[in-house]
N, C-alpha and C positions, 0 to 999 in steps of 0.2 A: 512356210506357213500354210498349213491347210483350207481349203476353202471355206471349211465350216468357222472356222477361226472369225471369217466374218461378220458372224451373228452377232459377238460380242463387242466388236471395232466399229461398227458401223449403226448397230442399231439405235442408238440414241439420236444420232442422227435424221433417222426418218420417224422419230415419234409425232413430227409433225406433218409431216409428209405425209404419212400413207393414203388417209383418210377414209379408211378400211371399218366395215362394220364389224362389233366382235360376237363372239360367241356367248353362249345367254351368260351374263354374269353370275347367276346364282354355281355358275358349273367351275367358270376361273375360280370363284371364292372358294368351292370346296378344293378343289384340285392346288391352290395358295396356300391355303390353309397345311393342306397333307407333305408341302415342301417342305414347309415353315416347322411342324412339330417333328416330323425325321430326320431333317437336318441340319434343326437349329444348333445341333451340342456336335457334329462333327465340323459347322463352319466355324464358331468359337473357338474351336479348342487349335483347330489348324491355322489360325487368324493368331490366336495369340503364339502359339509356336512356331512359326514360319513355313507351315507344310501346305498353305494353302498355295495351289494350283500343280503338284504335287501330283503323281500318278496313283497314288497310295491313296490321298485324301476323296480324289476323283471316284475310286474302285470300292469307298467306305460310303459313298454319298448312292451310287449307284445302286450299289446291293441294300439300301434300306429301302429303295423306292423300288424295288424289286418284291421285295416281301409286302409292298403291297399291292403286287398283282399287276402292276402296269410295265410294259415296256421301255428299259431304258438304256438310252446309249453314251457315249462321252462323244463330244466334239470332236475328240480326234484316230478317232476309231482304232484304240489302241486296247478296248475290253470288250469282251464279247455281249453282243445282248443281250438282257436280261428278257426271259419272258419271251421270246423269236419268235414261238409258237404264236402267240398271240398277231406278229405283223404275219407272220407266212401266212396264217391264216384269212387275214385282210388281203394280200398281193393277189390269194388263188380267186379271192370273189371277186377283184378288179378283172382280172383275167378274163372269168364268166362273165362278165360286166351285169354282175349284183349289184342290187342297192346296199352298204356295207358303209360301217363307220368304225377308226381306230384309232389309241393314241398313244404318241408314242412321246416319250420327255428324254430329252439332251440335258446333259449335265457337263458345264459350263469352265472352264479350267478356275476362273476368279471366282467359282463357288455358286454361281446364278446358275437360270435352266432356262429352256425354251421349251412347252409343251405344242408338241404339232398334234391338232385335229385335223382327220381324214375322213374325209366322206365323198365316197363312190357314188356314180350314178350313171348306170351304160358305157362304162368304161372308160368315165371322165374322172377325175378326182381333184377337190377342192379341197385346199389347204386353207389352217387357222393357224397360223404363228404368234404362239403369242411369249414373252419374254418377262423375265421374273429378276429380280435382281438384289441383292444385300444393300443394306443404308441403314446407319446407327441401330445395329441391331434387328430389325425389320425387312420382313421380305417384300419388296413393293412390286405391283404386275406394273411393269413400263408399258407396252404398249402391245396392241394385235393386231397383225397385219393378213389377212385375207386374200386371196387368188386362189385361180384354179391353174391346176400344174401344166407347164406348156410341156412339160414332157415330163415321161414317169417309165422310167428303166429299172427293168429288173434284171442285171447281167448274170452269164453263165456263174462265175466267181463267187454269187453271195451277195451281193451290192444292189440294194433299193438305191437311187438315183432320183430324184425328182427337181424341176426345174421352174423358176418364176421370169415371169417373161418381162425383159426391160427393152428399153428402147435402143437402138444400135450406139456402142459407144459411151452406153451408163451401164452401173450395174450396181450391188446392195447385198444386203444382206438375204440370204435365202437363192439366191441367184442359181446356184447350183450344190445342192446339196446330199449327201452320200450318205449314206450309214450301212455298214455293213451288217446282215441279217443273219448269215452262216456263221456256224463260230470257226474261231481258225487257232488252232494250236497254240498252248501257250508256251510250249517251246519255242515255236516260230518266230513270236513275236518277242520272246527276249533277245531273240538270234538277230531279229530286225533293229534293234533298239541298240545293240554291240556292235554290231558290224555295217550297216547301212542306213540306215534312215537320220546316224549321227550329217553324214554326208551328204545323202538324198541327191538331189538332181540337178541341183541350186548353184549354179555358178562352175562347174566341172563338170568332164566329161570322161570323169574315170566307168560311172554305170553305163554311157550311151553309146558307148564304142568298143568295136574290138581289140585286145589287146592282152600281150604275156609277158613272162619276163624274159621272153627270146627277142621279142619287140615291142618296144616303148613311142612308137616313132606317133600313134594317134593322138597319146598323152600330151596334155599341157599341163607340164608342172609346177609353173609359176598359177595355176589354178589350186591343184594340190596343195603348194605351200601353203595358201592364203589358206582352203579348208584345212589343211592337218593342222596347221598353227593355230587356228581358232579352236579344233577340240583338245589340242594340245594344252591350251594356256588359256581356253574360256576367255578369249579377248581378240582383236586386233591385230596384227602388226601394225598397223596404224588407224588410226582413228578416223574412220568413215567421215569426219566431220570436218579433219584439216584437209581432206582427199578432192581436189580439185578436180584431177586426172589426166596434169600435165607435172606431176614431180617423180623424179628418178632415185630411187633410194639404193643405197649399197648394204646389202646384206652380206654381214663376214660367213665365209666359206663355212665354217662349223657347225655356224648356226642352220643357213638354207639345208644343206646335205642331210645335216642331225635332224630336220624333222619329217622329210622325206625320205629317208634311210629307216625310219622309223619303222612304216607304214607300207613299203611298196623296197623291194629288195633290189637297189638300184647300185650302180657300181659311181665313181665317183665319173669317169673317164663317158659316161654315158649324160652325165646330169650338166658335164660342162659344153657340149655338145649342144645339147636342146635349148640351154641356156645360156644366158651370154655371163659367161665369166672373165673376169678380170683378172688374171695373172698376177701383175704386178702389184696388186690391194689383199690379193687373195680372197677376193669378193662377188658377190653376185648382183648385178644389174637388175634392180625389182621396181616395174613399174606398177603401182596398183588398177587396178580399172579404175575407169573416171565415166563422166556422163556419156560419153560418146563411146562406149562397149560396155556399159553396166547390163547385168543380166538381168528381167523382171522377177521379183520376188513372191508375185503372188500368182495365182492360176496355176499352178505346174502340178505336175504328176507327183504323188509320193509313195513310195515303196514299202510293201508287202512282204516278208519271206513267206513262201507260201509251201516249202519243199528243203528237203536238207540229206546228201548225203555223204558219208564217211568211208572216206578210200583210205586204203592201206596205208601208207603215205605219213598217215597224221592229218591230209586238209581236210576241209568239207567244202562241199561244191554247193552253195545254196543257190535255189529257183525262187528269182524276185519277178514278183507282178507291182508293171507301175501304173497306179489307179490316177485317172486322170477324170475326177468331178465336171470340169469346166468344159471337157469335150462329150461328157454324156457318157464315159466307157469305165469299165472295170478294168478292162484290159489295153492301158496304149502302147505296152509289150511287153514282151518276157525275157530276162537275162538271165546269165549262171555264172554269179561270181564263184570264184574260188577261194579262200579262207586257208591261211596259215597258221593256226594258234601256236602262241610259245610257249617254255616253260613256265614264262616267268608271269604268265597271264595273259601277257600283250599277243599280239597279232600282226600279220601283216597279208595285205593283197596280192593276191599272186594272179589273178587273170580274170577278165571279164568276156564273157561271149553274148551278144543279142542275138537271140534265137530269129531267127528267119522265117517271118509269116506275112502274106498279103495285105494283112489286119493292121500290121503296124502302123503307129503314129511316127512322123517325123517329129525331132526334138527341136521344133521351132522355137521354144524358148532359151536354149541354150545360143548364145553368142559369141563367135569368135574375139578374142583379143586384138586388136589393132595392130599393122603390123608398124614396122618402125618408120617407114614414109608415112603412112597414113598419121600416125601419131604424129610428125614432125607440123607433118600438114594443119591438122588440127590444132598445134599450139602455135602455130604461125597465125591462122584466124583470127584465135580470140585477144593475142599481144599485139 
């Protein structure tokens, strides 16, 4: 989940909280108003046919508020800005540290928006968030929240950055928030959408580590199963909900291999090794995480293809930048996966490299699995 993802999870939440003064209202009402008549007929129409929150419905909602001249981005910075001219032009006065005011509207995956007013003054820049939302037909302004940015990053990449300051150990919506400013290929980004960002960083450490298919030895693949199995069957292996994180499940051999075999060109003699196989069941030993190795879901970095190329071969080597909002960076480093496409459409991963730079971020949210004392340990505790 992306950080900006917060604006929409969280903000109802602090409508009472802020107690933020807003922006003249005659300026919401018209700026409401122009949401309300551009994309009253593309939120119906996707409401009634299931396409709202929909990358399509996001890209029809965008470009209408484009034509009218203002600045606009999605939540999950997956279309390029409309209008960029318009912020680049505001980042160069900040820079100068001008007096400069600009605004820019988010469009919202469930159809709502959040318009940010910008206004500079010596190099400072005060934020207006304010939040706009659908209800039986009607666009209603929920609420606006006011600060001045405790940090405002403009990285080499593309990436406005700006940040609202909370107290150590809270945090909200707006907390850290990205939008990228440069456009980026939209080949890139369907390359990110096919091959990586299905995956992302979340729970695996197929992007964060080095690794080929001469050596697998970095890989956890009972990580892999759980991800390939979930884009595989859009579900579970089991239900996050009966997951305690002391049950042991036997997975039949056809099954674990066939989805890993899938995805990552793995020989059988290699997957019984890393994992604990059962001979005599012909099974795989699968424990799922549990509360005591769960990886955090929110705050992490998300991947960018930023670069792609085509060896003789048949693969393509793409250059991922993983953009991490929460640390203030564009860049918290750079890999080169390798890509195998098939004939038959599918794919599979053949090698991951993280480029070696001073810059990098360590992947502190990634968690290792427990090993099997530790595990034992733990379920002796809580029985």
């Amino acid at each position: 989940m992306s950080k900006n993802t917060l604006v929409l999870i969280l903000a109802a939440a602090l409508i009472i909280l802020t107690g933020c003064l807003s922006p003249k209202q005659n300026q919401l009402e018209d700026i409401r108003a122009m949401l309300y008549e551009s994309c009253k007929g593309i939120y119906n129409e996707s409401l009634n046919n299931g396409t709202l929150g929909g990358l399509d419905t996001v890209q029809r909602m965008a470009d209408k508020l484009g034509e009218k001249g203002y600045a606009v981005v999605d939540q999950d910075n997956q279309l390029n800005m409309k209008n960029s001219g318009l912020t680049e032009k505001f980042l160069g006065e900040v820079e100068e540290k001008k007096n400069a005011e600009s605004t820019l509207i988010m469009v919202l995956n469930n159809g709502g928006y959040v318009q940010f007013n910008f206004k500079s003054k010596e190099g400072s820049v005060d934020v207006a968030a304010t939040s706009y939302q659908w209800k039986e037909g009607e666009l209603n302004t929920i609420y606006t929240d006011n600060y001045q940015a405790a940090a405002w990053v403009v990285t080499e990449n593309g990436y406005l950055i700006f940040q609202k300051y909370y107290m150590p150990g809270m945090s909200g919506p707006y907390s850290h928030v990205a939008v990228r400013v440069k456009p980026l290929d939209d080949v890139y980004r369907q390359m990110n959408r096919k091959y990586i960002n299905p995956l992302g960083y979340y729970s695996n450490n197929l992007f964060i580590t080095d690794w080929d298919e001469t050596d697998y030895q970095n890989l956890n693949f009972y990580d892999l199963f759980e991800r390939f199995y979930r884009r595989e069957f859009l579900k579970d292996y089991q239900d996050p909900n009966e997951n305690d994180g002391l049950v042991v499940l036997q997975v039949p051999k056809t099954e674990f291999e066939g989805v890993l075999m899938k995805y990552v060109k793995v020989d059988s003699q290699v997957l019984q090794k890393k994992a604990r196989y059962m001979a005599d069941s012909q099974t795989y030993e699968y424990r799922p995480r549990g509360v005591f190795d769960c990886c955090p879901g929110l705050e992490i970095p998300y991947p960018e293809v930023i670069d792609c190329e085509s060896r003789d071969d048949g693969t393509l080597v793409l250059t991922v930048n993983a953009v991490w909002p929460e640390m203030n960076t564009g860049t918290a480093f750079r890999h080169k996966v390798t890509i195998h496409p098939l004939p038959d459409g599918s794919f599979q991963y053949v090698s991951n490299h993280v480029i070696p730079s001073k810059e990098n971020v360590k992947p502190s949210w990634y968690v290792e699995r427990l090993t099997d004392d530790e595990w034992k340990k733990h379920k002796e505790e809580v029985q």
